[in-house]
DSSP file (Angstrom, degrees, kcal/mol; ACC not computed):
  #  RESIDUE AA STRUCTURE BP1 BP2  ACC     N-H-->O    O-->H-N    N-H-->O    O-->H-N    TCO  KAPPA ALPHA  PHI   PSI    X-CA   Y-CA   Z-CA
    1    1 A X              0   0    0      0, 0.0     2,-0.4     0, 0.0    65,-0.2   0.000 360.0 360.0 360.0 141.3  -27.1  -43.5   17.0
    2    2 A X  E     -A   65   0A   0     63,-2.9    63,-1.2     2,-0.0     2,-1.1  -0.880 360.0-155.6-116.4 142.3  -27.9  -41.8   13.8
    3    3 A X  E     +A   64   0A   0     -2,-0.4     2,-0.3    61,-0.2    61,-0.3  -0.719  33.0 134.7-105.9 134.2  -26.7  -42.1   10.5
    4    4 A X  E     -A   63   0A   0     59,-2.3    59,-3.5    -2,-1.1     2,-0.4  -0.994  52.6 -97.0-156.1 173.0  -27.0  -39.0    8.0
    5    5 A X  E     +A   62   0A   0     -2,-0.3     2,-0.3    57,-0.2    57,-0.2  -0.617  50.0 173.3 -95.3 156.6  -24.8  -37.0    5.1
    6    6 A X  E     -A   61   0A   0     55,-1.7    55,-2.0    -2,-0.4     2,-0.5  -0.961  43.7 -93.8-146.9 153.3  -23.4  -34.1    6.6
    7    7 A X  E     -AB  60  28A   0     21,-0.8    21,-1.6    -2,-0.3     2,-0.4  -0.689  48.8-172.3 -94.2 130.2  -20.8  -31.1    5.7
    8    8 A X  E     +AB  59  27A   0     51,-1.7    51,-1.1    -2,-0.5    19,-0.2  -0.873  28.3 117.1-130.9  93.4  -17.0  -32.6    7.1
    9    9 A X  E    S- B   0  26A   0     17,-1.3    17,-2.3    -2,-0.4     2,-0.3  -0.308  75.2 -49.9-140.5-146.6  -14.2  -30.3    7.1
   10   10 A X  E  >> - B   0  25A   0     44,-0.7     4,-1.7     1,-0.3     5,-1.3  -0.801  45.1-150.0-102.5 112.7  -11.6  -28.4    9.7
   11   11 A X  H >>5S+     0   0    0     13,-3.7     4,-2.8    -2,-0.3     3,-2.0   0.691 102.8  39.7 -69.7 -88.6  -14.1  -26.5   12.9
   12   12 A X  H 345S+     0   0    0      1,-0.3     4,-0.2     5,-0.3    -1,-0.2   0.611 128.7  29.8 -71.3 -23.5  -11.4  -23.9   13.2
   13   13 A X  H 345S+     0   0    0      2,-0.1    -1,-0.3     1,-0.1    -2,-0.2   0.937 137.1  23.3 -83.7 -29.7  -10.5  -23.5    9.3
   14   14 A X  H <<5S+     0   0    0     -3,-2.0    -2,-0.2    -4,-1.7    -3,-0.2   0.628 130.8  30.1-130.9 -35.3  -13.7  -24.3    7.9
   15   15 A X  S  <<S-     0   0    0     -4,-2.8    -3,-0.2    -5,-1.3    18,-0.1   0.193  93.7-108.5-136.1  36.2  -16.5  -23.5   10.7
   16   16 A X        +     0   0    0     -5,-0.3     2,-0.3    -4,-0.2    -4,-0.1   0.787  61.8 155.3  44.3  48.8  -15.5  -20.9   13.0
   17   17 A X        +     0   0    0     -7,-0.1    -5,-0.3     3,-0.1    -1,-0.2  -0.896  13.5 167.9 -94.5 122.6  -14.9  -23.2   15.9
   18   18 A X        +     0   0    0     -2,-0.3     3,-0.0     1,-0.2    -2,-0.0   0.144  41.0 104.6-146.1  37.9  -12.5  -22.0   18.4
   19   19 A X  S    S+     0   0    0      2,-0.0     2,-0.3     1,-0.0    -1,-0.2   0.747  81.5  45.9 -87.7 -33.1  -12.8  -24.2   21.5
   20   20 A X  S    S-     0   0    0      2,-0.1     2,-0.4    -3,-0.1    -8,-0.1  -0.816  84.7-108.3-120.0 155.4   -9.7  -25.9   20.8
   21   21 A X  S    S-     0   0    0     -2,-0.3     2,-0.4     2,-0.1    -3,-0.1  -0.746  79.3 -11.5 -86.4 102.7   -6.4  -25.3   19.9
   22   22 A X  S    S-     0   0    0     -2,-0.4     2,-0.4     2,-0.1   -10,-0.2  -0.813 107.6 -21.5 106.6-133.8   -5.0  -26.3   16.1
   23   23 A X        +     0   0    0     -2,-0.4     2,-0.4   -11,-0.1    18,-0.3  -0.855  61.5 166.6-121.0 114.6   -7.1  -28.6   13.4
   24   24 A X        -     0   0    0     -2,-0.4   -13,-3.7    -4,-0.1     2,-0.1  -0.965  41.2-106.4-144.8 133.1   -9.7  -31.0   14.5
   25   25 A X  E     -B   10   0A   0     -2,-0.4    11,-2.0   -15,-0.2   -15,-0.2  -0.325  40.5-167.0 -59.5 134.6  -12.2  -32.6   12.4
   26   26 A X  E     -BC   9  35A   0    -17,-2.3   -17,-1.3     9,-0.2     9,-0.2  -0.778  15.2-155.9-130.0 154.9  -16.0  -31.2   12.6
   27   27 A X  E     -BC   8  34A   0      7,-3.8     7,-1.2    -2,-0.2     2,-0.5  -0.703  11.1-154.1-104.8 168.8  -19.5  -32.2   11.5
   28   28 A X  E     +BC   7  33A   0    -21,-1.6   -21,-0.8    -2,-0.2     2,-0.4  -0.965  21.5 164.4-136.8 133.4  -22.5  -29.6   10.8
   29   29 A X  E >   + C   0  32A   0      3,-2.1     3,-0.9    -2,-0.5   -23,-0.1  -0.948  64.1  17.1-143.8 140.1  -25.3  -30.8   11.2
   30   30 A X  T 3  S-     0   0    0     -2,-0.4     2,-0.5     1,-0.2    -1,-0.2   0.992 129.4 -68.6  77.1  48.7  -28.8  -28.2   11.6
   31   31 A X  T 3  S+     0   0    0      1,-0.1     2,-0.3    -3,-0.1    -1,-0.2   0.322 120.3 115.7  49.7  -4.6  -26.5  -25.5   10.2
   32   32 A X  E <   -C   29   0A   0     -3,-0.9    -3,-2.1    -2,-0.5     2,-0.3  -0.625  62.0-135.3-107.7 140.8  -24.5  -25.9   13.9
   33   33 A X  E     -C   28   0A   0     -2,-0.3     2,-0.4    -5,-0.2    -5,-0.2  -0.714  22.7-176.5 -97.6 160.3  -20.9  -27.2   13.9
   34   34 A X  E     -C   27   0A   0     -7,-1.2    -7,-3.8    -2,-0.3     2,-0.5  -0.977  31.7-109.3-162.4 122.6  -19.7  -30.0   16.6
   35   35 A X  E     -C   26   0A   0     35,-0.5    37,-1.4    -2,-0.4    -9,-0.2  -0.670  35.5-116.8 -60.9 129.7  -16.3  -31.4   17.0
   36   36 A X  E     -d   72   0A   0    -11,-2.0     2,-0.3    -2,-0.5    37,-0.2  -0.337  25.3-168.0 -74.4 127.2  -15.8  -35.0   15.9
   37   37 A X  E    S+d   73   0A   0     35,-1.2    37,-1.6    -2,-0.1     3,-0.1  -0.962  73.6  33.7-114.2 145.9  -14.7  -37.9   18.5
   38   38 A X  S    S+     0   0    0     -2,-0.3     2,-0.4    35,-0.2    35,-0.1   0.169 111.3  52.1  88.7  -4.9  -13.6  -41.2   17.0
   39   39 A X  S    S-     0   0    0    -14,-0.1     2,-0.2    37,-0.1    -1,-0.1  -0.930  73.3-136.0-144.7 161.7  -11.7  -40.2   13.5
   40   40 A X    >   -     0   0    0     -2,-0.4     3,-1.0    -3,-0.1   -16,-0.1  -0.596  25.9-111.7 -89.0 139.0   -8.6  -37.3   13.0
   41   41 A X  G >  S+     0   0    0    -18,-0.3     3,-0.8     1,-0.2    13,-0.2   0.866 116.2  55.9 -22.6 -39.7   -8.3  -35.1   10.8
   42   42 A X  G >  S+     0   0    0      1,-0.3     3,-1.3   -19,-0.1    -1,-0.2   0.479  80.1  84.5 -86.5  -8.6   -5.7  -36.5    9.4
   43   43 A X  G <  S+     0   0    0     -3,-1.0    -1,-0.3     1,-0.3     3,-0.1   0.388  94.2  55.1 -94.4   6.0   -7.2  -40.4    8.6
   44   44 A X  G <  S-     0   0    0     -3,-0.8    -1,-0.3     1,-0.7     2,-0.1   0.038 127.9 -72.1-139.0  29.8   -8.7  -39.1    5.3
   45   45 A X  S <  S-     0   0    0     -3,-1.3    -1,-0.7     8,-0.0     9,-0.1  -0.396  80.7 -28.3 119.3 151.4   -5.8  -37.8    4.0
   46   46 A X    >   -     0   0    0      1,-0.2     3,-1.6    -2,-0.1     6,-0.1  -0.558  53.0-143.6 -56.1 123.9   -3.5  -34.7    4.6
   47   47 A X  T 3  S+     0   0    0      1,-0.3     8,-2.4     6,-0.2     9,-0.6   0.677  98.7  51.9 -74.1 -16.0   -5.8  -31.8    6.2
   48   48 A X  T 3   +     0   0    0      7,-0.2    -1,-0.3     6,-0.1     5,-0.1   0.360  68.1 125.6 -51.9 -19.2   -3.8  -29.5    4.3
   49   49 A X    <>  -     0   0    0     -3,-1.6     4,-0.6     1,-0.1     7,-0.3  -0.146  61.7-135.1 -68.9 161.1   -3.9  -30.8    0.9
   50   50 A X  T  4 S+     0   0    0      2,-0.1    -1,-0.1     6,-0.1    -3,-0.0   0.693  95.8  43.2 -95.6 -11.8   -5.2  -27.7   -1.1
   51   51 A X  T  4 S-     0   0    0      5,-0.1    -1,-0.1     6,-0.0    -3,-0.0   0.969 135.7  -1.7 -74.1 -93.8   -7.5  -30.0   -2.9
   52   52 A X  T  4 S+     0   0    0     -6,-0.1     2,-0.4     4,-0.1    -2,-0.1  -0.162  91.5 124.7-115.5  18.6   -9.1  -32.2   -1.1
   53   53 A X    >X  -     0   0    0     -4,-0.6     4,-2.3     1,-0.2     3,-0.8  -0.742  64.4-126.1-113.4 144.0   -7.7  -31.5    2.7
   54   54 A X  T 34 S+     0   0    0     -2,-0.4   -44,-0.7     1,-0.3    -1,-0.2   0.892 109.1  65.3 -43.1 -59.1  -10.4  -30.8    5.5
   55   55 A X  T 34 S+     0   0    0     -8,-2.4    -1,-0.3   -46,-0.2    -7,-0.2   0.887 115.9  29.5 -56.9 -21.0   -8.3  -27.2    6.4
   56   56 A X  T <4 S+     0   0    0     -3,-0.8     2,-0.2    -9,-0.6    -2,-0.2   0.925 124.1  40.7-110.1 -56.4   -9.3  -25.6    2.4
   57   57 A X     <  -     0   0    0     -4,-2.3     2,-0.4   -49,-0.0    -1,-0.2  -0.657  64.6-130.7-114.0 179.6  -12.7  -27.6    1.8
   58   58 A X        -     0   0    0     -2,-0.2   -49,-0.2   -49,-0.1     2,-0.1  -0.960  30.6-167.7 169.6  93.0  -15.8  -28.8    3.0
   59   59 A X  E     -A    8   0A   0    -51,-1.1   -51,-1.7    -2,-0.4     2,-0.5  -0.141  14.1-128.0 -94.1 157.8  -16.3  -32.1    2.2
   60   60 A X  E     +A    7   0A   0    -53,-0.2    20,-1.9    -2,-0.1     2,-0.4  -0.936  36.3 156.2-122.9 150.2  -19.7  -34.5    2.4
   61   61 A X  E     -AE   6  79A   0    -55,-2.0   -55,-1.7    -2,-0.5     2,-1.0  -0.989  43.0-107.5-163.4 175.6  -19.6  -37.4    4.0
   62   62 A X  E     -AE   5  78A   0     16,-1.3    16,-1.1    -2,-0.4     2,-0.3  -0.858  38.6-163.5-118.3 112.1  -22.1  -40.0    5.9
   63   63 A X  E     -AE   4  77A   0    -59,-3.5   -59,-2.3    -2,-1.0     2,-0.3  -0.605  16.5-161.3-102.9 152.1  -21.6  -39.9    9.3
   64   64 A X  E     +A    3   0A   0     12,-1.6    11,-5.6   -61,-0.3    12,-0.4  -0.765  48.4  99.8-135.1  75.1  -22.8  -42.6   12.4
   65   65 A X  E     -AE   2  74A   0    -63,-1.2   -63,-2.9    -2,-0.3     2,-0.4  -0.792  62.1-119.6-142.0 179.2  -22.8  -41.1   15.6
   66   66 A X  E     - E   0  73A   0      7,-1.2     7,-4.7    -2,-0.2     2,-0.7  -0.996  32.4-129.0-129.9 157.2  -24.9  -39.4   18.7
   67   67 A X  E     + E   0  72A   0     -2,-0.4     2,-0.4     5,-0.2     5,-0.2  -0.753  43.1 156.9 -95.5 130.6  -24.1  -35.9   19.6
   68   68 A X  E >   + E   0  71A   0      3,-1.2     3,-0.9    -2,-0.7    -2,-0.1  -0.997  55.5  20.2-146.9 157.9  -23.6  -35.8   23.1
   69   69 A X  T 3  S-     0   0    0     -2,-0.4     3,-0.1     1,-0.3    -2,-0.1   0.317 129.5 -71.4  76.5 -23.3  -21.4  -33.1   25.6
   70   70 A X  T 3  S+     0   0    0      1,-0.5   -35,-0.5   -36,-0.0     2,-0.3   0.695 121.3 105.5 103.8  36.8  -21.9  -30.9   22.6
   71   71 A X  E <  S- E   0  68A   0     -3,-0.9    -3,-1.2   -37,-0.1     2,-0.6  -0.775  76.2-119.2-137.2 162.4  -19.4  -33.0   20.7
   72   72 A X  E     -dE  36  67A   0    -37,-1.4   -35,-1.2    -2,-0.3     2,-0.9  -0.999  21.0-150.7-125.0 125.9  -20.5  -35.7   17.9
   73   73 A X  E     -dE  37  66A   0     -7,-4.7    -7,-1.2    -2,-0.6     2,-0.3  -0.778  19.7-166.0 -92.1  80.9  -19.3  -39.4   19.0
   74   74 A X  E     + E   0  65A   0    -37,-1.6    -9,-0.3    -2,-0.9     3,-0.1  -0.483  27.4 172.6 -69.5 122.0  -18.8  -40.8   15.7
   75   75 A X  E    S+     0   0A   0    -11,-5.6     2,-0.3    -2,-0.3   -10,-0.2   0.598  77.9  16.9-110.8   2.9  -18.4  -44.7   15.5
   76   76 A X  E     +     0   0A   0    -12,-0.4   -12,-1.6     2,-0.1     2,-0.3  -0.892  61.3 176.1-160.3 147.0  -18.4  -44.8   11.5
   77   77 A X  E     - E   0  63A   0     -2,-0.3     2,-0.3   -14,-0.2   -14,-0.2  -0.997   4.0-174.5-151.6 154.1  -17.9  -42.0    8.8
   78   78 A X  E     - E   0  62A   0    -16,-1.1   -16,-1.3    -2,-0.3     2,-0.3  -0.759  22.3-138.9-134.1 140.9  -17.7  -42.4    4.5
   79   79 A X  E     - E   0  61A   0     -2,-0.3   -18,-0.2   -18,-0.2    -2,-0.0  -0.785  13.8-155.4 -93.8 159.7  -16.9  -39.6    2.5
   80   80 A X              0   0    0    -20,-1.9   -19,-0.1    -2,-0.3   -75,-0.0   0.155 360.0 360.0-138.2  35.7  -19.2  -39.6   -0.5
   81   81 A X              0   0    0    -21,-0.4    -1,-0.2     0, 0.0   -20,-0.1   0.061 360.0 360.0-113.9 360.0  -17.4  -37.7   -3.2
């Protein structure tokens, strides 16, 4: 596992990700985007909010995972704004 800050938003709103169907929370890490396993959108708040919500910005946060399957297995993530 690795830990680093990372850009955390929406893949399909926020990072042109279009393997899956609706709002799933995504990391980038290397400029490259990877769907999130182990947190929701949704745990950090509404993804919608126009503010602060995953679907409208692009968020930082410090992420704990390995990328594996082409997916990021996250076992712990802080946002850090």
């Amino acid at each position: 596992e690795v830990t680093q800050v990372a850009e955390i938003s929406c893949g399909q709103c926020q990072f042109e990700l279009d393997s899956e169907d609706g709002c799933s929370l995504a990391v980038k890490i290397d400029n490259k985007a990877y769907f999130v396993d182990g947190f929701n959108i949704d745990d950090f708040g509404d993804a919608h909010d126009e503010k602060i919500g995953f679907c409208n910005v692009v968020r930082k946060g410090e992420i704990t995972g390995v990328l594996k399957n082409g997916r990021f297995k996250a076992s712990a993530l802080t946002l850090v704004e």
